[in-house]
C-alpha positions, 0 to 999 in steps of 0.5 A, a space after each residue: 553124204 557124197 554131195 556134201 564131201 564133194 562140195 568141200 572137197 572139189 578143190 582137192 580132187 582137181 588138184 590131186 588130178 593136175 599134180 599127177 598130169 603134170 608129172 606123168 610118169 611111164 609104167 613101172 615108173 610110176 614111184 612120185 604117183 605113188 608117193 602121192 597116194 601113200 601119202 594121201 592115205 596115210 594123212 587120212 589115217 589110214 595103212 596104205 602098202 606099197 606094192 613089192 615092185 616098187 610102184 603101186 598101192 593098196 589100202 583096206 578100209 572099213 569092216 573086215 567081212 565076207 564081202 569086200 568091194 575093190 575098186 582099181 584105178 590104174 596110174 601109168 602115162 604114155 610116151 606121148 609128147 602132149 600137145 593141149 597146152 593146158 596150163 597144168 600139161 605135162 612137165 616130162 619131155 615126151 611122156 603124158 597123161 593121154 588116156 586119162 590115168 591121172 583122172 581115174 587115180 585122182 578119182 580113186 584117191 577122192 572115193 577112199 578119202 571120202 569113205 574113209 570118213 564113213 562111220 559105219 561102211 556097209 562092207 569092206 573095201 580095197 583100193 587098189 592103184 595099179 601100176 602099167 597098165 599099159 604095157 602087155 600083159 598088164 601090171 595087173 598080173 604084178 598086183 594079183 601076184 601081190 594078193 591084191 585080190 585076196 579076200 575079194 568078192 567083187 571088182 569095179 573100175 572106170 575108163 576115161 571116154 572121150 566119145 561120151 558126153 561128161 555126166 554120163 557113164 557108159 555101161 554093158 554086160 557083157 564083153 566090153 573090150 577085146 582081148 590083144 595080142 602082138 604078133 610079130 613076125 621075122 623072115 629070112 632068105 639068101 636074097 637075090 637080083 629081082 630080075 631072077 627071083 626063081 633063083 632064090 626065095 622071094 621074102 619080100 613075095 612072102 612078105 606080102 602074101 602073110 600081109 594080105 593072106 593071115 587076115 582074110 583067111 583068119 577071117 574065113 577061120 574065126 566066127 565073124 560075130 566074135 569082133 576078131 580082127 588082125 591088122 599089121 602096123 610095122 612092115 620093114 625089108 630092104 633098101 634097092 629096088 632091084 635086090 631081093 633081101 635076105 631079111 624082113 620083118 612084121 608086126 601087129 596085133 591081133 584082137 577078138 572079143 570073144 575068150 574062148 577064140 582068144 584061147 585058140 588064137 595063138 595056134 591057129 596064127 601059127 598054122 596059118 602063118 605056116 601054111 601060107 609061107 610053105 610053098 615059097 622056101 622062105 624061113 620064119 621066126 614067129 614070135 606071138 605076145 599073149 596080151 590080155 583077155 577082154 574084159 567081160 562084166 558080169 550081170 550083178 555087177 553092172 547093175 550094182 554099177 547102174 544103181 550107183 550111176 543112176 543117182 548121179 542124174 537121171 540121164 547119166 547112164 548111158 549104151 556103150 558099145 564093145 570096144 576093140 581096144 585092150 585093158 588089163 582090168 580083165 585078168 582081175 575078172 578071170 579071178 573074181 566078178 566084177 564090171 567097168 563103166 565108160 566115164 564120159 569125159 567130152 565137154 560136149 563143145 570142142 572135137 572129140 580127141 580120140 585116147 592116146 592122142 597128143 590132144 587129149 584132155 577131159 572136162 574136169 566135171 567127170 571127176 565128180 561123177 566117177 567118185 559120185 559112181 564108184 563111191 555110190 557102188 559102196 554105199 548102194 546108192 
């Protein structure tokens, strides 16, 4: 059944995933991707509902039961020039498809057009075509704020990955993402000559000492099993080399794969933070963005999704480790069971370009396989 849809449907699915690449559009923005599904849905006769922001998609199809199966697909782009030169690349100045959403919502779409030609589906199913999810904390809030989750039993989702070859799709119980956190971080001083920096508090001195100080002793803090990790990526303060200056600023994240650490970890960065500026007179202001939890995959889940992978091909299942990276579908797992697989999408050839990188690009056959996955988790095959 899913064989035969494909075949004749191939064609379709590519276009509707470069289409989409081509006109990429940024989180919350995403009102032309959206056109497309309702209008898709709709063709096929079915009563898709745009979401209340704006942006976004839901569709019910098949028996109204106990038991109703989500899939999500989220469908945002990046402000990411794209440098693949495909010939479908993206239209949009400084904006791309560089983490593969046009992918997962193509998938999506093909999976609801293909069982929506199923006579007697074996339970209820709802797509749901999520809108930004890469900002924090994630569009999925906007969606579970919006009912997308009532009458949900379980939850999947697929994930582009460039680090597995195309045919297989990576999977874990378990934590499979961590959760992320911004921590951002302003200082202030009267400023001063460096040649006399008793008389004054030494903000770039404290600057630093937050730099190296917050991570080592976070790590001293947290058990090292969990895959906490804090790392600065923005430092900004002064201009002379010989002035103390009166302001500076810090920016980061801060990322753990273990929940319950994550449910702590505000308080215990603030303490620090205070701990180590304390003896050196300099003021603060700590602002700390909660981000999203990591997504943990419950057993029942992965297997109903192992089950439908290994029909894909005798090899397609593949070992994924724990990534350190953030995603969003895990505020739909706080909520109702539910598991992620890693779709591979290297061509098995060519380097292997990281996501969110201008070069990335997908071997178009993974398309196949995540309907082949998510549509064979409905089915039971």
């Amino acid at each position: 059944m899913i064989d035969g849809w494909l075949a004749a449907n191939r064609e379709k699915l590519v276009a509707w995933r470069r289409q989409i690449h081509a006109h990429p559009e940024l989180s919350r923005q995403e009102v032309a991707t959206t056109d497309l599904v309702m209008a898709e849905l709709t063709a096929l006769g079915l009563k898709p509902r745009r979401l209340p922001l704006g942006t976004g998609a839901v569709c019910d199809l098949g028996p109204e039961s106990d038991t109703r199966i989500a899939l999500r697909a989220d469908m945002d782009a990046l402000p990411i020039t794209e440098h693949t030169g495909l010939p479908f690349s993206s239209t949009v100045d400084a904006v791309s498809h560089a983490c593969g959403h046009d992918a997962h919502t193509a998938i999506l779409l093909a999976t609801g057009a293909l069982l929506a030609g199923v006579e007697d589906l074996p339970v209820g199913v709802r797509l749901i075509f999520q809108a930004a999810e890469e900002v924090m904390p994630g569009g999925a809030l906007d969606a579970i704020d919006a009912g997308v989750l009532q009458g949900v039993s379980r939850i999947f989702a697929l994930h582009c990955d460039p680090r597995l070859p195309v045919g297989s799709v990576g999977l874990r119980a378990g934590a499979l993402t961590s959760a992320a956190d911004h921590v951002d971080v302003t200082f202030h001083s009267k400023g001063g000559h460096t040649s006399r920096p008793h008389l004054t508090a030494d903000l770039i001195y404290a600057i630093g000492t937050v730099i190296t100080g917050l991570p080592g002793v976070l790590s001293r803090r947290v058990d090292p099993r969990s895959g906490t990790i804090m790392a600065w990526g923005s430092v900004h303060s002064g201009s002379a080399p010989n002035a103390i200056p009166q302001e500076g600023r810090l920016r980061g994240t801060v990322r753990t794969g273990d929940r319950d650490i994550w449910v702590e970890l505000e308080p215990l960065v603030r303490s620090i933070i205070g701990e180590l500026v304390a003896p050196l007179g300099v003021q603060y202001d700590l602002n700390y963005f909660r981000g999203v939890p990591p997504v943990v995959n419950d057993d029942v889940s992965i297997a109903m999704l192992s089950t439908a992978v290994s029909a894909v091909g005798p090899n397609a299942v593949a070992d994924t480790p724990q990534s350190p990276g953030g995603e969003d579908f895990s505020w739909y797992l706080e909520h109702v069971p539910g598991a992620m697989g890693r779709l591979g999408v290297w061509d098995g050839l060519g380097p292997q370009v990281d996501l969110h990188s201008p070069n990335f690009r997908i071997d178009e056959r993974a398309l196949d396989v995540g309907v082949r996955t998510l549509a064979g988790v409905v089915l039971g095959v």
